[in-house]
PyMOL CGO cylinders between C-alpha atoms (Angstrom):
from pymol import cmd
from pymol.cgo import CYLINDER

trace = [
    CYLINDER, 30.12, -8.59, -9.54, 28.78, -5.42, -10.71, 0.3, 1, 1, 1, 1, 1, 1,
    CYLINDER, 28.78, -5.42, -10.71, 25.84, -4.07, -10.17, 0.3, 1, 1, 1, 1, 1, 1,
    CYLINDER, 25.84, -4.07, -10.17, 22.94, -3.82, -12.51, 0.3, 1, 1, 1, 1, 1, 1,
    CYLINDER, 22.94, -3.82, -12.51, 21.78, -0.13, -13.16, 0.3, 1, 1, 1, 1, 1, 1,
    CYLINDER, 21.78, -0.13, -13.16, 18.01, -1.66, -12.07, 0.3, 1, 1, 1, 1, 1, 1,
    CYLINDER, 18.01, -1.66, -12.07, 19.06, -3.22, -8.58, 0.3, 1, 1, 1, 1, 1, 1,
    CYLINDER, 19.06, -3.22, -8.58, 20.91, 0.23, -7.93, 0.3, 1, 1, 1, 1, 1, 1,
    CYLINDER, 20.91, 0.23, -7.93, 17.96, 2.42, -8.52, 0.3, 1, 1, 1, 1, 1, 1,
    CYLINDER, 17.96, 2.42, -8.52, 15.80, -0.17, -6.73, 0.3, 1, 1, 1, 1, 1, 1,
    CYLINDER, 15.80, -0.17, -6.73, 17.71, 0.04, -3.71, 0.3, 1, 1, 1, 1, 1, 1,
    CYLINDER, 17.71, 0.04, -3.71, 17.87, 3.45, -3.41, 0.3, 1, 1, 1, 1, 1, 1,
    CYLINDER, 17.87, 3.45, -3.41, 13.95, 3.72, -3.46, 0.3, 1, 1, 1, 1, 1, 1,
    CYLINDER, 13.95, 3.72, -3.46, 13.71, 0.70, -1.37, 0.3, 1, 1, 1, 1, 1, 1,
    CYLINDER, 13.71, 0.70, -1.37, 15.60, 3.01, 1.69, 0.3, 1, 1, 1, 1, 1, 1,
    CYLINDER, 15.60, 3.01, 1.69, 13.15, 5.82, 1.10, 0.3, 1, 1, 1, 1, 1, 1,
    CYLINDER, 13.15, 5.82, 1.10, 10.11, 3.20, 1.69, 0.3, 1, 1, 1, 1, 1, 1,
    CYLINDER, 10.11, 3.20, 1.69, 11.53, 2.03, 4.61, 0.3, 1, 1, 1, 1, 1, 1,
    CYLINDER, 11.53, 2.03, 4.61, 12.36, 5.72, 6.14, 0.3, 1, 1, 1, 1, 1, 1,
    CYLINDER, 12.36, 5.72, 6.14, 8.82, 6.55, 5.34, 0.3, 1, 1, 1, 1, 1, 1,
    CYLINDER, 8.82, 6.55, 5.34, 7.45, 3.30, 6.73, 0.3, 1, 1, 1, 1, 1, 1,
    CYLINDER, 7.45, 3.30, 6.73, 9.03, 4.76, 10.28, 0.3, 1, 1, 1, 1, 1, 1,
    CYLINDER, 9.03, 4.76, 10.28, 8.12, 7.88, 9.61, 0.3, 1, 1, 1, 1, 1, 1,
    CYLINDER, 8.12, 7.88, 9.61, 4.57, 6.18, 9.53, 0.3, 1, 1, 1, 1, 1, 1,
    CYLINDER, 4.57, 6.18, 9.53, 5.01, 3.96, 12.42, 0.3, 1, 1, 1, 1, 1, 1,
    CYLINDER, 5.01, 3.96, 12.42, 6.49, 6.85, 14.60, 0.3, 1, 1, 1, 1, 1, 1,
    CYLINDER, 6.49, 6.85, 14.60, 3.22, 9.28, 13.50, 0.3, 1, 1, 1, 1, 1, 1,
    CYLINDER, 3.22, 9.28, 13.50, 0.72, 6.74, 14.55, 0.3, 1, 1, 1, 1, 1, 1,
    CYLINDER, 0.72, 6.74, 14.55, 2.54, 6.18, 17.14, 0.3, 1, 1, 1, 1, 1, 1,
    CYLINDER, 2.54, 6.18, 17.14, 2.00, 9.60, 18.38, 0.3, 1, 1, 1, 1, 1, 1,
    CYLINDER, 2.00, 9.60, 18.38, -1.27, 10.04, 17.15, 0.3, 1, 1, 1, 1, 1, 1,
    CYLINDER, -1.27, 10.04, 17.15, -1.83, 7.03, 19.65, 0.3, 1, 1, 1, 1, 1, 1,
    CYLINDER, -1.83, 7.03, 19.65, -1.21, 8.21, 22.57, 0.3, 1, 1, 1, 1, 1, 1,
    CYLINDER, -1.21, 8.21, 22.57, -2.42, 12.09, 21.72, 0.3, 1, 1, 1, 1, 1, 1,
    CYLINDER, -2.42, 12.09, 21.72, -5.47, 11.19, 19.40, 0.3, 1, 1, 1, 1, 1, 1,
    CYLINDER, -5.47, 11.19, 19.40, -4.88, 14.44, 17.11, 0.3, 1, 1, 1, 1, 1, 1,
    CYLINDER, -4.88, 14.44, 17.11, -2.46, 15.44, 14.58, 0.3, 1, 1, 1, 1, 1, 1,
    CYLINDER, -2.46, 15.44, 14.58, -1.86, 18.90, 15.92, 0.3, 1, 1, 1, 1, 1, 1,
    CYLINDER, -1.86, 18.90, 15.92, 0.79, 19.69, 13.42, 0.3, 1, 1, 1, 1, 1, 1,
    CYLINDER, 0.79, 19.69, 13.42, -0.79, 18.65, 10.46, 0.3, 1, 1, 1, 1, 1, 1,
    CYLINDER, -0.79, 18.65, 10.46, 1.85, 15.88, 9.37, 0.3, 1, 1, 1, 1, 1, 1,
    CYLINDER, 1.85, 15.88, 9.37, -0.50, 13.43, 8.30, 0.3, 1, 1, 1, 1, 1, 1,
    CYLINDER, -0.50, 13.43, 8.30, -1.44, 16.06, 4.70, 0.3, 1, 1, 1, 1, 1, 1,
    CYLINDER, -1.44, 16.06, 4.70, 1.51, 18.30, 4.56, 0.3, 1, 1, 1, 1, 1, 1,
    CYLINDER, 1.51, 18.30, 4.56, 4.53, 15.28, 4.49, 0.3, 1, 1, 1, 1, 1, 1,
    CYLINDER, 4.53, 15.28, 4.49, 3.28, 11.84, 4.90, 0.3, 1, 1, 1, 1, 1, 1,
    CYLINDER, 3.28, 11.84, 4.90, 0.76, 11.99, 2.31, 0.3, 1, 1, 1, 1, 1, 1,
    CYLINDER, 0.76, 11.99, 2.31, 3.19, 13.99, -0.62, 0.3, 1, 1, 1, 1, 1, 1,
    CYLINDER, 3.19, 13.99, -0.62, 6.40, 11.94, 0.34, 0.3, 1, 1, 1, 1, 1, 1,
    CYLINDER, 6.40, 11.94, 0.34, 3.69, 8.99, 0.20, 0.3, 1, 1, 1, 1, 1, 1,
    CYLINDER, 3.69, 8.99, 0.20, 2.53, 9.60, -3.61, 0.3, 1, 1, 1, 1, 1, 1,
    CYLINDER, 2.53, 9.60, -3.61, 5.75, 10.40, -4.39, 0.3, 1, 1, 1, 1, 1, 1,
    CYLINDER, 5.75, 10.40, -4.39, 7.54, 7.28, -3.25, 0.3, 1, 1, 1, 1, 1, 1,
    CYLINDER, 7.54, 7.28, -3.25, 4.43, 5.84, -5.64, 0.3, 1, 1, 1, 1, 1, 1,
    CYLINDER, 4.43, 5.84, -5.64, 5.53, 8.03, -8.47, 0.3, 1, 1, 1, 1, 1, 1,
    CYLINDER, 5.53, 8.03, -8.47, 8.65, 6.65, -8.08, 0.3, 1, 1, 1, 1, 1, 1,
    CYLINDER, 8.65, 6.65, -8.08, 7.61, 2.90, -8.20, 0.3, 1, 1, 1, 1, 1, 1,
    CYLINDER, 7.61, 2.90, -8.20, 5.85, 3.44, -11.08, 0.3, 1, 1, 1, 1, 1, 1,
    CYLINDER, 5.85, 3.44, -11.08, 8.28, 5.77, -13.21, 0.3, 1, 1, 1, 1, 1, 1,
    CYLINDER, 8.28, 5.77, -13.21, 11.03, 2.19, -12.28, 0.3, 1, 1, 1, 1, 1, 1,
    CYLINDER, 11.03, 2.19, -12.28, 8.58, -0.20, -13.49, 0.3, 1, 1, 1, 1, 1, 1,
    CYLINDER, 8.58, -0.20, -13.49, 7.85, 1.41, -16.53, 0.3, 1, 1, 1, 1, 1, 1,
    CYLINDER, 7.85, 1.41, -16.53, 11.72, 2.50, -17.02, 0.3, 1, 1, 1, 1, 1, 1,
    CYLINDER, 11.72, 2.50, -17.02, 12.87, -1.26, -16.44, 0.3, 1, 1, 1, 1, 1, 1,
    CYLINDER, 12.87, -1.26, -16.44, 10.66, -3.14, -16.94, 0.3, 1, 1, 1, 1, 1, 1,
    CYLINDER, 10.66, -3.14, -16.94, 12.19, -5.00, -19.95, 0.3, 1, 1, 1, 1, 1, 1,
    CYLINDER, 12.19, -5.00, -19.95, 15.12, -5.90, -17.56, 0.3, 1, 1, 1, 1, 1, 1,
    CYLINDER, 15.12, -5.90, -17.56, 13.53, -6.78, -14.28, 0.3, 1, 1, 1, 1, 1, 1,
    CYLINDER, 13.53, -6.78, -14.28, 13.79, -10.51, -13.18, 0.3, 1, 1, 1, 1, 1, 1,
]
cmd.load_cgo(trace, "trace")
């Protein structure tokens, strides 16, 4: 069965949620035990990759929306 164009675009930006859900989870983590972010990876990658994974999310809807189920 082939796969549709939409599913294959979803699934790659499903995998780069879930890498930046552990990214999250690992950070807080951290954070936990040290209560600082000493390295500043809270602004300078969690928060970009974070609006950009929502930029991304929003650029699918829009491009298929027409097509999704």
């Amino acid at each position: 069965m082939p796969t549709t164009p939409w599913r294959t675009e979803w699934i790659a930006i499903s995998a780069r949620i879930q890498g930046l859900v552990r990214a999250g989870e690992f950070f807080y983590g951290s954070i936990d035990k040290y209560a600082q972010d000493s390295y500043g990876v809270l602004p300078r990658i969690l928060l970009p990759q974070s609006a950009e994974v929502y930029q991304l999310v929003r650029v699918y809807a829009e491009k298929f929306a027409a097509e999704l189920p």
